[in-house]
N, C-alpha and C positions, 0 to 999 in steps of 0.2 A: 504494500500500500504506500511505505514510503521509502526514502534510502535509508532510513535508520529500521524498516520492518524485521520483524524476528525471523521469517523465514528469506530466503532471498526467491523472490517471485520468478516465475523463467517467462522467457517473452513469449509474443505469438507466434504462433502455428506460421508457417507461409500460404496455406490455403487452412481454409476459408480464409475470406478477406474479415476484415476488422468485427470484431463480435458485436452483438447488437448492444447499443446502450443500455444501461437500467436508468430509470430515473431517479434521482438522489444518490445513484451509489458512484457516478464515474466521478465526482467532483467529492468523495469523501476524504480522501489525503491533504486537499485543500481548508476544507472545513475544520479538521484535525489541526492544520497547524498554525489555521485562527486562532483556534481554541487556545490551543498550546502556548503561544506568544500571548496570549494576553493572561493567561497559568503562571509564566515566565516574570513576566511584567511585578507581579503582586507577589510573590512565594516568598521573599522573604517579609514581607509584610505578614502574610497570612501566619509565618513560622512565629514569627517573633510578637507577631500580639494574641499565639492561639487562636485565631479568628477562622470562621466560615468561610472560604473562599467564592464570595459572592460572584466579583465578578466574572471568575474562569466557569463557572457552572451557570450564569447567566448568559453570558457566551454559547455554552454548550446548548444549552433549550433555545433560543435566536438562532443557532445553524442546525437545531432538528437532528441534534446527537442521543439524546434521551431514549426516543422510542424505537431503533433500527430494528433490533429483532425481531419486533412485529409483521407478522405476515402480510404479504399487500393487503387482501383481502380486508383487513382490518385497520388500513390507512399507513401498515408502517412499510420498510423497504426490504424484507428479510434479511437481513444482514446475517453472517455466521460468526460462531464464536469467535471463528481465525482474525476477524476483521475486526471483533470488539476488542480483542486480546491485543491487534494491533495498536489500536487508538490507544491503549491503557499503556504500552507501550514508550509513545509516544509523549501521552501527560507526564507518564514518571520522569523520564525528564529534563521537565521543565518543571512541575510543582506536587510533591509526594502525595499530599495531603489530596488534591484535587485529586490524583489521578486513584486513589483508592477510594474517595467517594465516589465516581465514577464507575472503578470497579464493582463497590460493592451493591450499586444502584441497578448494574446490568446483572449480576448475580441473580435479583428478584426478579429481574423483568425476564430474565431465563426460567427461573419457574413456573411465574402466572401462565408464561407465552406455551409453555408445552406443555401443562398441567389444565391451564384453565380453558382453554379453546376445547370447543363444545358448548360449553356450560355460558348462557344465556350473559348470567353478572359478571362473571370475566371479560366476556368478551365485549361489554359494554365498555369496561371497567379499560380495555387494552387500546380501543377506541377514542377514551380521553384520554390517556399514556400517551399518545399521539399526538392528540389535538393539542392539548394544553402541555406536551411536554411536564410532565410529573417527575419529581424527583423522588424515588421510593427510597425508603430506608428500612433496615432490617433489624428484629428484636429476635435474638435467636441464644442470647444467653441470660440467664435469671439466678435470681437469690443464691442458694449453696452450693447447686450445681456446677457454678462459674462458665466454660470452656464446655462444657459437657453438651453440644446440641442436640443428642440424641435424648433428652432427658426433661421434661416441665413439670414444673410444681403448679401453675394456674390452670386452671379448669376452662374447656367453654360453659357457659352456664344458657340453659335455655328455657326461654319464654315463648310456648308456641312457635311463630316463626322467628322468633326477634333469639339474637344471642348476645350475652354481655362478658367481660373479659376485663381481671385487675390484676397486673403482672407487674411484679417487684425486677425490673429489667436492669441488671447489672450494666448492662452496656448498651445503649442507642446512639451509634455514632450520625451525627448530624441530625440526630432527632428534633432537631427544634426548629429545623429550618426543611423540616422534608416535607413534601405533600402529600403523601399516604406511608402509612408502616404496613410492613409485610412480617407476619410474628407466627411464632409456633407455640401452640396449647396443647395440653389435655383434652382428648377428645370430649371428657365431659367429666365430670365430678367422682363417677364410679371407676374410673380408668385408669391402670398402669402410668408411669412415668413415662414409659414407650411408647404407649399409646397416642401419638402426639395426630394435629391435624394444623395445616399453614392454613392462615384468614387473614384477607387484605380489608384494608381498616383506611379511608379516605379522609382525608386530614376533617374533617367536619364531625366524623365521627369520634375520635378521642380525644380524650386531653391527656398532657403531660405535666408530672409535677416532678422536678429536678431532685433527685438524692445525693446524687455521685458528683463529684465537678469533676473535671480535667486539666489538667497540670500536669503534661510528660517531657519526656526529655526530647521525641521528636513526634512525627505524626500529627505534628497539633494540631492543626486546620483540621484534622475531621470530627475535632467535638464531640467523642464520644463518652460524652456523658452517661450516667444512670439516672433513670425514669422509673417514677412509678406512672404506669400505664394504665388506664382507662378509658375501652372503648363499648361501643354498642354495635349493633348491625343486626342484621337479616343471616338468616341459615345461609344463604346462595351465596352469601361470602365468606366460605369455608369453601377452599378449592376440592374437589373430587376424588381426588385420590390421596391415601395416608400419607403424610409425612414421610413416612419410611422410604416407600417408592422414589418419592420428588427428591429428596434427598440422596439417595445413591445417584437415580438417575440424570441431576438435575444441579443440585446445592454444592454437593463438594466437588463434580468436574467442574464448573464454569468455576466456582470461587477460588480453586485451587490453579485455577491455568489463567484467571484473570488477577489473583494476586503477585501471582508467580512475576508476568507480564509487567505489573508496576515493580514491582522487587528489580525487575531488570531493566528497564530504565531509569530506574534512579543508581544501576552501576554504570550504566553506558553514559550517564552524564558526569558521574566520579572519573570513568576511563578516562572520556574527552579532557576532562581537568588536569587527570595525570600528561596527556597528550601536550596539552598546552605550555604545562610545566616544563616538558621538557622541548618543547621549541624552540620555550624561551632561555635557557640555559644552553643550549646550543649558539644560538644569537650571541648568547655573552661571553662564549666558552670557547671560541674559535673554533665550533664546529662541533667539540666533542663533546659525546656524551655523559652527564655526571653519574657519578658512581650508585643512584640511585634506580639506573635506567631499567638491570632486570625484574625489579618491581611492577615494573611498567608491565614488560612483555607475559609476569603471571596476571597481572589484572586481565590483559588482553584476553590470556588463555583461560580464567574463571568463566568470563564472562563467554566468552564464544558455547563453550562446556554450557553455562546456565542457558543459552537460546535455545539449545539442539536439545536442550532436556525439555521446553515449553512446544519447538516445533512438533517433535515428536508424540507429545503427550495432545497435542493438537490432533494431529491426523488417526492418532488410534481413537480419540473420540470420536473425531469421523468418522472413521471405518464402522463403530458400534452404534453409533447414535442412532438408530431406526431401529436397534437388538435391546430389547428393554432384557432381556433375560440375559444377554452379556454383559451389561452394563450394571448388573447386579450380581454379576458373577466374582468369586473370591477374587478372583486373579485379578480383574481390572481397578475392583474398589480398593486395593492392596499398592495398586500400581498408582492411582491418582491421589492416594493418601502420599506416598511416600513421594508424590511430584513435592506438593508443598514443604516436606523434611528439605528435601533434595537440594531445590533453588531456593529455599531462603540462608541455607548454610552459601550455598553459592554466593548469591548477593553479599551477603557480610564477608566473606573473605576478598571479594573483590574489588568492595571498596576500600578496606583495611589497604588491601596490596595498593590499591591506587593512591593511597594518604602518604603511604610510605615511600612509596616513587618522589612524591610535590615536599615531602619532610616538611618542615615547619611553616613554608609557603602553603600550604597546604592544611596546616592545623590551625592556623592563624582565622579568625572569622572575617578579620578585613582582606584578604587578600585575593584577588581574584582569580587564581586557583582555587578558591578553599573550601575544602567537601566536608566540613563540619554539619554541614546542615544533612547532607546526603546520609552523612555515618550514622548521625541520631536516628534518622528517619529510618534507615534500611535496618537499624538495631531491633527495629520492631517485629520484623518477619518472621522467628525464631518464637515470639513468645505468644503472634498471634495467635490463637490455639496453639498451644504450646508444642515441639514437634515434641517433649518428652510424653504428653499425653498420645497421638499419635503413634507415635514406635513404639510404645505399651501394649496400641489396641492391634497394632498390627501382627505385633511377635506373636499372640495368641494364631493367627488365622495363618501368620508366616510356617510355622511346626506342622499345615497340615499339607503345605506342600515343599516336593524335594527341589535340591539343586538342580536346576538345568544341566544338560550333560553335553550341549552346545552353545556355540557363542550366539547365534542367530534362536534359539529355543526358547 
C-alpha cells in the first residue's frame, strides 16, 4: 500500500491491462498519509500532555478511515485485514498512541463486521459505522480478572426485550471520547465466567463514571482509563454468536496482527532514527562509520525478522479465514497467540538496538534523533496482555502436540 508496507506488494501482471478501480480503495495510501502527517504533526503533544489524539482520529473519520471493512453492500469499501494492518503500520510511525486507537477500533469493527451481518441491528448499527464514521472502543477486561478476556464477572441482565449491563471495567482505553463501546458479559446472571456474549452499546446508550486515571510511562494518548460502565439496550444488541467463537475467530487474529503492525512501526520509525544518526556522523566523521554502527545493522535485522512474522501470520489468516473450524483449530489459535509473544519481544529489542546505534543523541528527548518517546511507547507491547499470561495458556495446549520433524511442517 505504501513504500514503508509490511509486505512488499509485487506489481502487475503484463496482461490483463490495469485492474479495475475500487472506489475508495485506489486512493487509500494517500488518505493514510494524510492521516499520518497530521499523527506526526501533534504526537509529541498528545505524548507529553497524555491527551486524546483529537486531531489525527478526526482526520481519520474526514478521509473515511473508520469504517473500511465494511462490506459495500453496507456502505463500507471491504477492505482486508492486510490493508488495515497496513494503515496501522503506517500510524505507528508517526504517533503510537493514535495508531493503536486505531488499531484497536478496527479490532471491533472486525467483529461486529463478520459476526453481526445477518442480524437486522448490526447491520443497521454497520451502516452508521459508515455514515457517521464511529469511533468504537472496546471493554474486554474487568474487576479481578485483569488480562483474563476469556472471563466476566457482569451479567446481561434482562427485561423482556430491553437488556441492562454495570461492568467494573479495569481498562476502557479512549473511553470517553469513543462513540459506541463494544464489551463482553455474562450471558446472563445464571452463567459460567465463560459463558460470555459481545453487545454493542451506542454512545447514547451508556454512561461512564471514571475509577482508574492514566499516568504511564508511554502509550499515553490512548487514555485508557477504568470505567464503571452502565448501559441499556435491546436483546438485538447482543451479536449472535458466543463470544467464544468471535473471539478465536475474530478478537485475537485481527488484535494480535493489528497490534503487532503498530509495534512495528513505531521500530521502523526508531530504525529511521538510528539511520539518520548515523548519516549524520558520517557527515562529520569523514565518511566513517562510528563505532556504534552494528547496532544499526541488528535493529535492521529485528525488524525485517518482526515484518515476515506479521506478513506471514497475515496470509495464513487468509488462507483460513472462510475455515471457521480451522481457525478454531489448536494449531492456529496457538500460532496467533504466540504472533503477539513473538513481535512485541521483537519490537523492544529493536528499538533498544536502534537507541544504542544514536547513544546519547538518541537518549537525549531534545535531540532529533531521539526514540525516547518510541522506547516508552513500544515498552508496552510485552505487558499488553501480558505475553507471561499467554505462554502459560499456550504451554498447556503446546504438550498436546509434537515437534515438527521438518522445516516447512
Amino acid at each position: 500500500m505504501t513504500v514503508h508496507s509490511l509486505k512488499r506488494r509485487v506489481g502487475p501482471p503484463a496482461e490483463p491491462a490495469a485492474p479495475e478501480p475500487r472506489p475508495g480503495i485506489d486512493d487509500l495510501a494517500h488518505r493514510t498519509e494524510r492521516v499520518a502527517a497530521v499523527a506526526a504533526l501533534h504526537a509529541d503533544d498528545v505524548d507529553r500532555g497524555a491527551r486524546f489524539p483529537l486531531e489525527a482520529i478526526t482526520a481519520a473519520k474526514a478521509l473515511g478511515l473508520m469504517g473500511l471493512m465494511a462490506p459495500a453492500e453496507l456502505g463500507g469499501e471491504g477492505v482486508s485485514l492486510g490493508e488495515i494492518a497496513d494503515i496501522c503500520y503506517s500510524l505507528g510511525q508517526a504517533c503510537a498512541s493514535t495508531a493503536m486507537i486505531y488499531a484497536m477500533h478496527q479490532v471491533k469493527v472486525a467483529c461486529v463486521v463478520r459476526h453481526g451481518v445477518g442480524s437486522a441491528w448490526h447491520e443497521n448499527f454497520i451502516r452508521r459505522l459508515v455514515t457517521d464514521q464511529l469511533l468504537l472502543a472496546s471493554s474486554t477486561t474487568e474487576g479481578s480478572g485483569g488480562g483474563n478476556v476469556r472471563s466476566s464477572e457482569a451479567p446481561i441482565v434482562y427485561d423482556g426485550d430491553r437488556i441492562s449491563l454495570v461492568r467494573e471495567a479495569s481498562v476502557i482505553s479512549y473511553g470517553a471520547e469513543a462513540d459506541a463501546v463494544v464489551t463482553t458479559a455474562r450471558r446472563d446472571e445464571g452463567a459460567a465466567a465463560s459463558d460470555q456474549v459481545l453487545a454493542v452499546f451506542p454512545r447514547a446508550d451508556y454512561s461512564l463514571e471514571r475509577t482508574i486515571a492514566w499516568d504511564t510511562l508511554g502509550m499515553r494518548g490512548t487514555c485508557s482509563a477504568g470505567f464503571t460502565l452502565r448501559a441499556t439496550g435491546e436483546t438485538g444488541q447482543l451479536l449472535p454468536e458466543p463470544y467464544e467463537f468471535i473471539h478465536a475467530q475474530s478478537m485475537v487474529p485481527a488484535a494480535h496482527i493489528l497490534w503487532s503492525s503498530v509495534w512495528a512501526g513505531i521500530a521502523a520509525a526508531a530504525v529511521e532514527k538510528a539511520r539518520k544518526y548515523l548519516r549524520k556522523s558520517m557527515r562529520g566523521g569523514a565518511g566513517d562509520l562510528p563505532p556504534s554502527a552494528p547496532y544499526f545493522t541488528r535493529a535492521k535485522a529485528s525488524h525485517r525478522a518482526l515484518r515476515a512474522l506479521i506478513a506471514t501470520a497475515l496470509d495464513r489468516y487468509a488462507a483460513l479465514e472462510a475455515d471457521r473450524d480451522a481457525l478454531m483449530a489448536l494449531e492456529f489459535q496457538s500460532e496467533i497467540s504466540l504472533l503477539k509473544v513473538d513481535t512485541s519481544e521483537l519490537a523492544v529489542q529493536t528499538v533498544m538496538s536502534a537507541l544504542r546505534c544514536g547513544g546519547l543523541s538518541s537518549y537525549r528527548n531534545d535531540s532529533d534523533v531521539s526514540i525516547g518517546r518510541h522506547l516508552r511507547d513500544v515498552l508496552s507491547s510485552p505487558i499488553m496482555i501480558n505475553n507471561d499470561r499467554i505462554l502459560a495458556n499456550v504451554a498447556a495446549s503446546a504438550l498436546l502436540t509434537e515437534v515438527s520433524g521438518t522445516i516447512r511442517g
